[in-house]
BAGUVEX-849550 format. One record per residue: x, y, z of N, C-alpha, C, O in turn. Coordinates in pm, whole numbers, plus 50000, padded with zeros to 5 digits. Each point is the difference from the previous one (the first is absolute). Example, Ala and Ser with C-alpha at 12.3 -4.5 7.8 and 13.67 -1.06 7.14 Angstrom:
513194943150780499115011950000500905012050000501044999850066
498615010749862500825011950006499235010950073500515011150017
***
This chain:
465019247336767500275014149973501025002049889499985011049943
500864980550021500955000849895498825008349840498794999949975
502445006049960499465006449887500874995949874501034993349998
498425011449919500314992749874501275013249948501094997249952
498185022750084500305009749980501844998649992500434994850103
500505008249813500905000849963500325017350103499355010550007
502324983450074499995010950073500455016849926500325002949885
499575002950197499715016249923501185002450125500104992050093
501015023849889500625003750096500505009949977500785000149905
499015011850166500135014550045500405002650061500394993750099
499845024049862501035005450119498535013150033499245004349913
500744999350230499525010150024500985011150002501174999550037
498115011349915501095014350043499395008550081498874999050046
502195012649978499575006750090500735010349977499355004049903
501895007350114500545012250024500425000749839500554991249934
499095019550032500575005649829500015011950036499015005750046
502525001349933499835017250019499345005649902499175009150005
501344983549880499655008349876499564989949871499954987850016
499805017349879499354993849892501194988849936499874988149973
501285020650016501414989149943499584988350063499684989249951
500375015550196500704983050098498704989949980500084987750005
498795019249973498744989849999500044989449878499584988450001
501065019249887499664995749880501034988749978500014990349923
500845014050169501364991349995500024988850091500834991050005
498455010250045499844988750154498374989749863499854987849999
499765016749961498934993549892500254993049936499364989649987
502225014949914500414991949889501174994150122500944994949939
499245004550183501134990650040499444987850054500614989650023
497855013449998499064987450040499594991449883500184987949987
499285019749938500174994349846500824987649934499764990449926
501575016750159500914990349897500524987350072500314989349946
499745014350199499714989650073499674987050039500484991150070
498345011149845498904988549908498745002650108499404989950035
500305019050002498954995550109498425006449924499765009149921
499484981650146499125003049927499015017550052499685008349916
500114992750198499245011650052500635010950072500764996750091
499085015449887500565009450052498995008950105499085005449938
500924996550172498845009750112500265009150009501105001549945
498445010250110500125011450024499695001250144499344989749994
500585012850095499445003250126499375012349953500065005649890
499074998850268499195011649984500015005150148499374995750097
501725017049890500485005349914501884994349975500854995450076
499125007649792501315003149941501005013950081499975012149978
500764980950106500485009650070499395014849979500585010549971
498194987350052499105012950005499115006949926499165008850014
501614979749847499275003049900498564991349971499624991450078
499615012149794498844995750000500244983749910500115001549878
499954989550153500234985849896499725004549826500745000949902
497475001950131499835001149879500435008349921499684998949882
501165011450159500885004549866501154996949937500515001849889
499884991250253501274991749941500014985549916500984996049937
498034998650073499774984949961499865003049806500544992649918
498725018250051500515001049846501945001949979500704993349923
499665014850147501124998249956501334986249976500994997949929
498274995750175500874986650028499124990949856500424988949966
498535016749973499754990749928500005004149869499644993849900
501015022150113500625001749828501304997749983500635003749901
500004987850230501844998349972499994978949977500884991650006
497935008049972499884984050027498654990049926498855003749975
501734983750005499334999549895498874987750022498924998949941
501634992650156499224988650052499825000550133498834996850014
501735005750112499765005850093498725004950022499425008349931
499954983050224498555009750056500105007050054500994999850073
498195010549933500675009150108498255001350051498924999249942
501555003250200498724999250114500235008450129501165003250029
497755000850054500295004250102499404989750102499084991850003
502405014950119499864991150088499725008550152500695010150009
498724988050069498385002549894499785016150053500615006250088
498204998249816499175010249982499525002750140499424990750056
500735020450007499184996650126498535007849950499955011749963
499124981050044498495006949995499795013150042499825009749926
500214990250198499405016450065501445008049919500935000450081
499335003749827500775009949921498945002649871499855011149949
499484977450010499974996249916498285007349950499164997350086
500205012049777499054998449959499304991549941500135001849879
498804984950156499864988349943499675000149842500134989249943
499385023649968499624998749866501695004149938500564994249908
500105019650191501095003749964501134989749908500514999449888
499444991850269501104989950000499794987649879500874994049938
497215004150052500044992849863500175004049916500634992149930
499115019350008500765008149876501994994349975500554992949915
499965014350201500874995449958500794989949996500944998849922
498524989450207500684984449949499294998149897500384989149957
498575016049955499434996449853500935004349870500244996449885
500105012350198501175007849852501344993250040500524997049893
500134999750190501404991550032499624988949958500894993749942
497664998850068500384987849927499694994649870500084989749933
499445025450062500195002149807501245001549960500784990949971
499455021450026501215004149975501144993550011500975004549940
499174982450149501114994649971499984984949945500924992149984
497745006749992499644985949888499954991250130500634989449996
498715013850116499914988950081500654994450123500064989650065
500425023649933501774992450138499715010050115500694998150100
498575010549906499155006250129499384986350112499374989849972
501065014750141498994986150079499965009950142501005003350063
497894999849963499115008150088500244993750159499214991250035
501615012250043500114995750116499285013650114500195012149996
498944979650100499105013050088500404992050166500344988950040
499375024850020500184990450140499045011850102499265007749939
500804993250184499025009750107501085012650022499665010650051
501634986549905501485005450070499815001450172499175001250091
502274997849878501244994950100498995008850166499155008649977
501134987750150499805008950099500945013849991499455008650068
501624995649880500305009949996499825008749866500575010949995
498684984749898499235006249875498955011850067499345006549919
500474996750228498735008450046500495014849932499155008849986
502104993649976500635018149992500165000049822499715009249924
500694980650051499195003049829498655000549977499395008049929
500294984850121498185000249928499735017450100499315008649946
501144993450154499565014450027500525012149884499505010249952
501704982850035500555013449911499295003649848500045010149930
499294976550053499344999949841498045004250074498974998849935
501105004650167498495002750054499264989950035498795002149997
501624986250039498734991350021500354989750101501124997050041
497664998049996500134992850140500494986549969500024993549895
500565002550281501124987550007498934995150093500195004950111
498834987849885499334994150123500564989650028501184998649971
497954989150107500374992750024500044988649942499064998649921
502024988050088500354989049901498624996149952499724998149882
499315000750237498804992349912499165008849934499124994549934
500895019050063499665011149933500514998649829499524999849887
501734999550181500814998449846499784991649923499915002149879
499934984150189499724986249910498525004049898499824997949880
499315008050214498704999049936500035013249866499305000049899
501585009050136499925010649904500774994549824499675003149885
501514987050173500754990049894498994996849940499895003349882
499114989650179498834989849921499365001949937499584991749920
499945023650090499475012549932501025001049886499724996049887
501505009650146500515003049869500444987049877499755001449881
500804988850165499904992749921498665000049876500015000949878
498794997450236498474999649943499995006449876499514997049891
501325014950160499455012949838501354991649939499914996949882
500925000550165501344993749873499704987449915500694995349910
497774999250155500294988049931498585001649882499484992449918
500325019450119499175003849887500535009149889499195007549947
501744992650023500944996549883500124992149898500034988650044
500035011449859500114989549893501374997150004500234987949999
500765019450005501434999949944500675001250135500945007850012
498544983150115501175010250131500834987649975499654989949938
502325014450160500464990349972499934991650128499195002850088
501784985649924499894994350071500365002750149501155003450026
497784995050086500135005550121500904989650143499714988650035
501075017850004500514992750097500045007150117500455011549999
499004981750140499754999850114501104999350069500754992049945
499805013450167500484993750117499075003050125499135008450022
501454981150051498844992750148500514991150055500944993149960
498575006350122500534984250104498975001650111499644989050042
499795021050017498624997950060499184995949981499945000249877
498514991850189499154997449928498945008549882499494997749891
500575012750203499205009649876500355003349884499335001649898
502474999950136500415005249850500214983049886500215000349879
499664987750199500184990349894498914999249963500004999249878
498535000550184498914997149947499845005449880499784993749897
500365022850116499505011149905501384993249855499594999949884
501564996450136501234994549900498984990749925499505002649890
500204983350205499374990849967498765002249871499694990449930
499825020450053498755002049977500515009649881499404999049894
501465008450113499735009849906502035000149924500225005149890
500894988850193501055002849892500304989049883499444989449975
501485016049971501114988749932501224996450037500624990249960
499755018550125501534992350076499495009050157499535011150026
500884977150050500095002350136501525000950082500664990750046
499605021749955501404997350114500014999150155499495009050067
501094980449991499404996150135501155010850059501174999549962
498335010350134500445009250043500244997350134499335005950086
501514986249942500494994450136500965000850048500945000949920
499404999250216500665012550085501364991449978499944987849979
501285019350028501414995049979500264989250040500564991649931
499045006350197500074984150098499374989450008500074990950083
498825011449761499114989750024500674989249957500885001349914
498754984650148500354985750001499254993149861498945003649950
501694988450018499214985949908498684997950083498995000449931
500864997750177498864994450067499025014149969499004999649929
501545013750144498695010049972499565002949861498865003249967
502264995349949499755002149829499174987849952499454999449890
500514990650211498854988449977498905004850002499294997549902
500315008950178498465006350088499795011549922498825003249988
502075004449951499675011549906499454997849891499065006849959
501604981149962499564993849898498804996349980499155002849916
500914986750222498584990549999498755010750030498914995049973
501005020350083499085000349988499485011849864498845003949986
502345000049927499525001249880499614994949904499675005449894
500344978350145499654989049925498484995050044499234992049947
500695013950138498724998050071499015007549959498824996749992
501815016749972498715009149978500335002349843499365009649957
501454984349946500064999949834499634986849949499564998849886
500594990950195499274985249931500834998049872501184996549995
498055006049910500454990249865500395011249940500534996149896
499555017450108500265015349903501274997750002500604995150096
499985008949778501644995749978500345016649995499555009749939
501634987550176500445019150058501344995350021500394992650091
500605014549773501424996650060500295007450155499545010250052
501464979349996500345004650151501255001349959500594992549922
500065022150158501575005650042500205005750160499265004150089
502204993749894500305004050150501335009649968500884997449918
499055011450146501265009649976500614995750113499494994950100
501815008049872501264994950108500685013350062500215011149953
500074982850176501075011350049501275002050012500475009950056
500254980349887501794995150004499864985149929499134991550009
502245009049907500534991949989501014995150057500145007450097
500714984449907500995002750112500114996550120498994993750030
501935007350081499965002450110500655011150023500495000850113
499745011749790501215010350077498525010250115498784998849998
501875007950063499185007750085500075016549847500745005749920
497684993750143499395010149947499595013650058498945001250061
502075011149915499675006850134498725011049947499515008550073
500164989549807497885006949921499534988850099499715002650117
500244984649828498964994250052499884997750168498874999350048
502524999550054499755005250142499375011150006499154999150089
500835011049860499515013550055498894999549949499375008150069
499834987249843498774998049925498814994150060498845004249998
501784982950068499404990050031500374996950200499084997250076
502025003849961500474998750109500814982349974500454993550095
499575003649817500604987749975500765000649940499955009849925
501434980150058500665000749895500234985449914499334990050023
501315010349915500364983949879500594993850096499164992250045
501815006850013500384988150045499044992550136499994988050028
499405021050029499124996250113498394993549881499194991450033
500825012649901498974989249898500354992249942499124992349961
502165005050002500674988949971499944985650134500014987749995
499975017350056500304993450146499074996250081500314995350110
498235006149848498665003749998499224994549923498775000250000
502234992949908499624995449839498335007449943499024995249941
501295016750106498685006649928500255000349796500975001949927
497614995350054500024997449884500265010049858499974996449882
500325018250176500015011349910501565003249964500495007949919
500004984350159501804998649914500254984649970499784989550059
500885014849806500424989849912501274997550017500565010450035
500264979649955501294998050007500855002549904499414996949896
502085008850068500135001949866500484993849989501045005050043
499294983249921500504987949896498784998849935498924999650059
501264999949803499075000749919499114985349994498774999549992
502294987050014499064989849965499754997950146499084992049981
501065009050213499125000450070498445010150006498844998850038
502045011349898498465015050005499054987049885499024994550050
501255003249859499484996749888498824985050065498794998749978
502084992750099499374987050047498605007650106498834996349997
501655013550080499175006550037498665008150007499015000350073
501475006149814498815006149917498824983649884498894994750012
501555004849952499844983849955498734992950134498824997749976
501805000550143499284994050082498905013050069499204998850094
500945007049865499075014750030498734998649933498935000050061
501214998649809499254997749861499354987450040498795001350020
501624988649995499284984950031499565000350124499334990050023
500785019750099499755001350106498385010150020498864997450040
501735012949916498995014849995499385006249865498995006949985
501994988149914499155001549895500565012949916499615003849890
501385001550191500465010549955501015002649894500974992449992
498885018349917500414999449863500755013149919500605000449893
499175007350183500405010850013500665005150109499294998950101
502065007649927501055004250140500705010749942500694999449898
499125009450163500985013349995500635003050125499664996350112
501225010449856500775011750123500845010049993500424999449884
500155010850174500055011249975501205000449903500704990349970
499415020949990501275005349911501264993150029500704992649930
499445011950198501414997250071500644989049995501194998350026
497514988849918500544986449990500094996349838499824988949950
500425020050002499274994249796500884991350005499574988650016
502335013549970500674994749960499784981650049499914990649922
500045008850245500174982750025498624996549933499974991549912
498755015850132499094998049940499824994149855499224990649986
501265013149935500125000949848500704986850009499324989949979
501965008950050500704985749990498974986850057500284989849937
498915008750138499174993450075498924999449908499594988549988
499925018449954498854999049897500594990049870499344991649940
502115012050036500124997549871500654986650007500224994549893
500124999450218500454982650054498674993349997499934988149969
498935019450063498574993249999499334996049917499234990449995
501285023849873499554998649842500584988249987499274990649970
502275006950051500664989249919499704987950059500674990149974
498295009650110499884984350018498704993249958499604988650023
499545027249870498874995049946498835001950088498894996049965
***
């Protein structure tokens, strides 16, 4: 499973009151050195796609992507129009992230008029929209999250980066079984794989207790695999054996961590 893929590392975002703080939280990821910037959906309420041009007229190499798109919001010709014009318009640094959204996404997709059915409802309506996206000449590059079987198959088959969307506590052993069976249903198709993180650290996290019902130090302790340690050259040996392990090449996590984050990326650069 090891990859050849040179690692990639992001921050996801999430709360922007206003246009200043977005643009400013853009060029502070920027400089950082990191390579990808996300948007969630929604942007503290807001719509991604209007914000993702702005983060990419304050910046110059920086991707910027959503993490992810939830479908049922979404018009499938609509939405190709405009990941067609973001990844024009910014020479290429648009990267199309879609997902079924979250179990509590049911009161947006009502508020924009349209139905929240059910997960396997959703998967099949994704498959659909992709369908019309990949009949595109110019779409950009699409990234999945999943960790079920349905949603890896449909990854397997149709993305370019897969983020394994696995629950805070998952183990080395279950991130084995997640892996192996997206490897099962992609064979020889080369699909960068990422995993977003939930802490670095061990301090207690009182977003991610109330979010999740868990906190950092009880996953520390748990040795669940979605927190990284911050000493940069253990995070670094880590991520390293991740890559030769799972294959994975790409790791983000939220805002709140850029700073250790950033130091941890850039001990990794320096060892080539």
């Amino acid at each position: 499973m090891t990859t050849t893929k040179p690692f990639r590392f992001g921050i996801v975002t999430g709360y922007a009151p206003d246009l200043p703080s977005w643009t400013a939280q853009a060029r502070r990821i920027e400089d950082l050195g990191f390579d990808v910037m996300f948007a969630t959906d929604p942007v503290g309420g807001l719509d991604p796609l209007t914000l993702v041009p702005a983060a990419a007229a304050v910046t110059g190499k920086l991707t910027l992507g959503t993490f992810v798109l939830a479908d049922p919001f979404r018009a499938a010709r609509n939405l190709g129009w405009q990941a067609d014009s973001l990844h024009q318009a910014t020479g290429g640094r648009f990267l199309l992230g879609l997902g079924i959204g979250h179990p509590g996404a049911g009161k947006h997709a009502e508020t924009l008029g349209r139905e929240f059915v059910s997960p396997g409802e959703r998967i099949a309506r994704l498959a659909d929209t992709i369908e019309v996206l990949s009949q595109r000449p110019d779409r950009p590059p699409l990234l999945l999250a999943g960790s079920g079987p349905k949603m890896l198959a449909l990854a397997a088959r149709t993305a370019d980066v897969v983020t394994f969307s696995w629950g805070p506590r998952t183990t080395e052993e279950q991130a084995d079984s997640i892996v192996d069976t997206f490897r099962s249903f992609a064979g020889d198709r080369d699909v960068e794989l990422a995993v977003n993180l939930s802490a670095i650290g061990d301090k207690p996290s009182p977003w991610l207790a109330r979010y999740t019902g868990v906190d950092v130090p009880q996953l520390v302790e748990e040795k669940a695999v979605t927190v990284l340690p911050e000493n940069p050259d253990t995070a670094g040996e880590m991520l390293l054996r991740w890559r030769e392990r799972w294959g994975i090449s790409c790791v983000t996590v939220n805002s709140g961590y850029a700073e250790p984050f950033a130091a941890i990326a850039q001990a990794l650069s320096a060892q080539g």
